[in-house]
OpenMM code with the backbone's topology and positions (N, CA, C; nanometers):
from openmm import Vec3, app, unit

residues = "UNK UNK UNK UNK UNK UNK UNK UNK UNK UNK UNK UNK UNK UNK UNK UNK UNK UNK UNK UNK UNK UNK UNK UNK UNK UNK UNK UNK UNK UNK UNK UNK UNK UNK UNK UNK UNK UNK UNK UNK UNK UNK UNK UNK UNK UNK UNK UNK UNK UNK UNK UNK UNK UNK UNK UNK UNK UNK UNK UNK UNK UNK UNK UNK UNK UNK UNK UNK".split()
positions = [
    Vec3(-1.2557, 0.3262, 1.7654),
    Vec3(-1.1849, 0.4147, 1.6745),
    Vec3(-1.2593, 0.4185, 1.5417),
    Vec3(-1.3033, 0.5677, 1.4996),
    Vec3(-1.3651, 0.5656, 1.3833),
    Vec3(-1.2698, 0.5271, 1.2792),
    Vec3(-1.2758, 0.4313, 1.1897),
    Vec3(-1.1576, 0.4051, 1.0690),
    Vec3(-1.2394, 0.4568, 0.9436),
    Vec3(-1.3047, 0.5421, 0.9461),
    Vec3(-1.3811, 0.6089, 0.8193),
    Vec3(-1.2708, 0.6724, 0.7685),
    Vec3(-1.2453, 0.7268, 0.5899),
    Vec3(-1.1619, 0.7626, 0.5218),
    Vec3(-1.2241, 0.9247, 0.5697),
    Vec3(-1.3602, 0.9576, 0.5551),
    Vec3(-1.3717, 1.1084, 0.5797),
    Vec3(-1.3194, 1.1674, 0.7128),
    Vec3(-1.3333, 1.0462, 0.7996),
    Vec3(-1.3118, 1.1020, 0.9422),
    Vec3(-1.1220, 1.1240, 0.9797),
    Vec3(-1.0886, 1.0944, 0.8918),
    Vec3(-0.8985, 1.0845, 0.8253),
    Vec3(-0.8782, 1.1951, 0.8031),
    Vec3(-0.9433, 1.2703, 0.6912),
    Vec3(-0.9711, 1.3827, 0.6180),
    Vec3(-0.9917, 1.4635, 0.6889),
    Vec3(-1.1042, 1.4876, 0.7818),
    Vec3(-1.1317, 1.5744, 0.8814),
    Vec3(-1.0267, 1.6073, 0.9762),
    Vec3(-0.9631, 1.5249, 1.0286),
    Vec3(-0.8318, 1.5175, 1.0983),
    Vec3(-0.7457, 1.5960, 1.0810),
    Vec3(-0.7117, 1.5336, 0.8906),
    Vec3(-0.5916, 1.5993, 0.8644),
    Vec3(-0.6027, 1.7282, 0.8301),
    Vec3(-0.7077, 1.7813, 0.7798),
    Vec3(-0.7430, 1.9799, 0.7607),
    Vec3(-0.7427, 2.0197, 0.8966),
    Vec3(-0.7653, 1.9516, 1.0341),
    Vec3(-0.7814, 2.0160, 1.1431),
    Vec3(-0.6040, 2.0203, 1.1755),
    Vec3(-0.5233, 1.9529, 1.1127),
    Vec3(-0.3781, 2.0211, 1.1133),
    Vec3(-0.3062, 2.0282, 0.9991),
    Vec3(-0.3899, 2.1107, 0.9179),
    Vec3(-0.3590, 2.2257, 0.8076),
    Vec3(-0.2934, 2.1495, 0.6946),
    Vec3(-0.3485, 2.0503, 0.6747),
    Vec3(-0.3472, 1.9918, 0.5503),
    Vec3(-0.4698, 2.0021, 0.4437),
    Vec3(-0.3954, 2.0566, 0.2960),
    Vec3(-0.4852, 2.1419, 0.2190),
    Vec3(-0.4781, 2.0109, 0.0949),
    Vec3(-0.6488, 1.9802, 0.0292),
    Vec3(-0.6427, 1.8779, -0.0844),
    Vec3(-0.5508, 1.9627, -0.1698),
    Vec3(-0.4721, 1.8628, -0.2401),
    Vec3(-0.3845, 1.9138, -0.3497),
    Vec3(-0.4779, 1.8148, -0.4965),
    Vec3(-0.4829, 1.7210, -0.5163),
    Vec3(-0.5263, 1.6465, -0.6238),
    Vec3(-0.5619, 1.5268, -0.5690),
    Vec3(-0.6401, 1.4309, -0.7094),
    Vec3(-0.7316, 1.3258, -0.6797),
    Vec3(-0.6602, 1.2297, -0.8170),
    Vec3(-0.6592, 1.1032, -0.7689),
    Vec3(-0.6269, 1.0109, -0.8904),
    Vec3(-0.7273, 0.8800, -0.8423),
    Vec3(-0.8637, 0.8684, -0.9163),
    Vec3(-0.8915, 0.7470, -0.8996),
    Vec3(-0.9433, 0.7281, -0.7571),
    Vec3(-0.8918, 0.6331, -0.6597),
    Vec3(-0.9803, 0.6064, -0.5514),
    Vec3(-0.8437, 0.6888, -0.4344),
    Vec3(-0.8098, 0.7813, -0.4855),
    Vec3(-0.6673, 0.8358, -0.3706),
    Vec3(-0.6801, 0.9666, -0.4115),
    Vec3(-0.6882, 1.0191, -0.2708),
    Vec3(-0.6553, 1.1907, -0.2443),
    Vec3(-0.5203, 1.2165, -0.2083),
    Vec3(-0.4690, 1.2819, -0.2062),
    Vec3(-0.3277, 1.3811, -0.1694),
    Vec3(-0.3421, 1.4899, -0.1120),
    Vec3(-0.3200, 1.4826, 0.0067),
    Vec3(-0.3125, 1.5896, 0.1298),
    Vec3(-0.1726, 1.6784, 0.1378),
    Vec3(-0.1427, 1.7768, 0.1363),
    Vec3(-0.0649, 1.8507, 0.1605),
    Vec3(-0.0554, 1.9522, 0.2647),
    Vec3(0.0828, 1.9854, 0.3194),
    Vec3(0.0812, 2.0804, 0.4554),
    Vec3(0.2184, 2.1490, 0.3679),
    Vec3(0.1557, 2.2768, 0.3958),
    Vec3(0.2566, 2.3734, 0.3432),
    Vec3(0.3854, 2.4044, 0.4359),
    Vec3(0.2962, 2.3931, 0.5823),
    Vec3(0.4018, 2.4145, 0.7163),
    Vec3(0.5046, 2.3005, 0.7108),
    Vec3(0.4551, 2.2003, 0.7211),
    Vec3(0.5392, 2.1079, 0.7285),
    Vec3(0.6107, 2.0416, 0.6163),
    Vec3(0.5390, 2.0982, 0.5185),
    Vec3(0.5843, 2.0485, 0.3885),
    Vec3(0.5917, 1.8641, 0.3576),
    Vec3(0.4980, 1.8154, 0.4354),
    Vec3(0.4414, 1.6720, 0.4263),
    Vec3(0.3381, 1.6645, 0.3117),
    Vec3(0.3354, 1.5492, 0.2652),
    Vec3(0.2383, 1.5025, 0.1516),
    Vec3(0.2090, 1.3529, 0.2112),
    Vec3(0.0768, 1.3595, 0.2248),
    Vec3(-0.0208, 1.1995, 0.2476),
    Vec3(-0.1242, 1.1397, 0.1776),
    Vec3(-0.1301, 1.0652, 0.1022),
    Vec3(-0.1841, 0.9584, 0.0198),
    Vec3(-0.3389, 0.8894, 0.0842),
    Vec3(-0.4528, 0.9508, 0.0974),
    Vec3(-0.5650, 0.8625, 0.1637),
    Vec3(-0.6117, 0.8203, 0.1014),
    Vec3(-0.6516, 0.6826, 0.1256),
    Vec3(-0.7667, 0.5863, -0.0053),
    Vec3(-0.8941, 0.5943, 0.0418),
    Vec3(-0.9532, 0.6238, -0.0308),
    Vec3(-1.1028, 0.6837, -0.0276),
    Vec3(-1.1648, 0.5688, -0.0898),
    Vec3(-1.1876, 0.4275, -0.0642),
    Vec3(-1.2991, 0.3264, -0.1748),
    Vec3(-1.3820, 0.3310, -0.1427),
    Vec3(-1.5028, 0.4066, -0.1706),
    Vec3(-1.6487, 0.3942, -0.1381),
    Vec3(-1.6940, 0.4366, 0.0314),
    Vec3(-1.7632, 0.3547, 0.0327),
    Vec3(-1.8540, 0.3807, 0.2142),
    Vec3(-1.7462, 0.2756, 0.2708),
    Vec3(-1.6424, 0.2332, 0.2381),
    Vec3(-1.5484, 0.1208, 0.3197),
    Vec3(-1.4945, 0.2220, 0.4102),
    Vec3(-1.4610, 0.1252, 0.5502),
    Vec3(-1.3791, 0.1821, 0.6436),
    Vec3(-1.2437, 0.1274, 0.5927),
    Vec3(-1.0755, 0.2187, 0.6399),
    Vec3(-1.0116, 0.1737, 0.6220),
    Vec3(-0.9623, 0.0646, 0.7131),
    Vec3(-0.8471, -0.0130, 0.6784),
    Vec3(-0.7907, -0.1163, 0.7800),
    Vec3(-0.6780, -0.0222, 0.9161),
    Vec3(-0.7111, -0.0752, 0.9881),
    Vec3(-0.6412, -0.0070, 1.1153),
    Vec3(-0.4952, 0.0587, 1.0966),
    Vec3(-0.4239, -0.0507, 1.0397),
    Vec3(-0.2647, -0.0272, 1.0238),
    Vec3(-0.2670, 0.0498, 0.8897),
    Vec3(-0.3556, 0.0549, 0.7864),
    Vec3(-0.2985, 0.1493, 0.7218),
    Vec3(-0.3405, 0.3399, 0.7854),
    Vec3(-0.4918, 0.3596, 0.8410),
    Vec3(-0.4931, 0.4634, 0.9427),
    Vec3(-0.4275, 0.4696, 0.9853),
    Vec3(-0.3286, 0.4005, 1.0482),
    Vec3(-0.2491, 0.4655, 1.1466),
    Vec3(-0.1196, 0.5172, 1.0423),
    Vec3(-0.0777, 0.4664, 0.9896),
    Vec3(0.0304, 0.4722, 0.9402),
    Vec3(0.0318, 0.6254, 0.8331),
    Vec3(-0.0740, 0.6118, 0.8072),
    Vec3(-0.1136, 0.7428, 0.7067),
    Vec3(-0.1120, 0.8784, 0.7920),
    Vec3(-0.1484, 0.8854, 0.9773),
    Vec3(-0.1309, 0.9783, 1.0270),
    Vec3(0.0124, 0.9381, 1.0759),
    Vec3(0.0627, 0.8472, 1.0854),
    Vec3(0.2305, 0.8396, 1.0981),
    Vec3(0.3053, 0.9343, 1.0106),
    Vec3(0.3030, 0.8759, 0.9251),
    Vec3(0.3454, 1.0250, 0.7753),
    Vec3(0.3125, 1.1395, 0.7905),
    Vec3(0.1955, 1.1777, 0.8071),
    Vec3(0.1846, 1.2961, 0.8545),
    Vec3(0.2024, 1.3604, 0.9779),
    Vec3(0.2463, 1.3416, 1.0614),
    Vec3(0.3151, 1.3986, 1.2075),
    Vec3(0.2334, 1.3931, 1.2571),
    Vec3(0.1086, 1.2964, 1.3204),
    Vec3(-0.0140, 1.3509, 1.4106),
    Vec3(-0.0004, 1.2132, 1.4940),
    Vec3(0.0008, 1.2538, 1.5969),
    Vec3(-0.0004, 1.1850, 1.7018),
    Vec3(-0.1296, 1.0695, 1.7224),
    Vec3(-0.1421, 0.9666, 1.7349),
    Vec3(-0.2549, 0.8712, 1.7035),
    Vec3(-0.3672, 0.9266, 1.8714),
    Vec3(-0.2656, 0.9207, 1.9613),
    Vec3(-0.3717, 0.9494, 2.0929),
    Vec3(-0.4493, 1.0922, 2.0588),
    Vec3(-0.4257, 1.1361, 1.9841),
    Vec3(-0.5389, 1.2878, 1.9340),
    Vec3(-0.6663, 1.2318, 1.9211),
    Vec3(-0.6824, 1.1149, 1.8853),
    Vec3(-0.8453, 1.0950, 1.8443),
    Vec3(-0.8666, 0.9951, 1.9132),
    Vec3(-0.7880, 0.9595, 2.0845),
    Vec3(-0.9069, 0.9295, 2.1595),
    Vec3(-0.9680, 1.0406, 2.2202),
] * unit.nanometer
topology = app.Topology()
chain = topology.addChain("A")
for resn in residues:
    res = topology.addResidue(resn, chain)
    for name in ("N", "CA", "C"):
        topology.addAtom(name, app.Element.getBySymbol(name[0]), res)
């Protein structure tokens, strides 16, 4: 499982989540459809930790088996 923060990102625009703003080392994803808002931490070339990936597409309605 890729745990890259871009490969999160990529994900979440592929179900229509649009950047809204940036604070520091955190983006804010927004879906107009669903009217969800998700929080990704972006620190550097770090991968994230498993449970927070998952949990970040938990919030956002995406099914984790999508990215096997």
């Amino acid at each position: 499982m890729n745990l890259n923060p871009k490969h999160l990102i990529k994900v979440l625009e592929q179900n229509g989540f649009i950047f809204k703003r940036s604070k520091g080392s955190h983006q804010l994803y927004y879906n107009p459809v669903t009217n969800k808002t998700v929080i990704v931490p972006v620190h550097g070339g770090k991968d994230m930790k498993k449970g927070t990936f998952l949990a970040v597409l938990k919030q956002a309605g995406i099914d984790k088996n999508i990215l096997d």
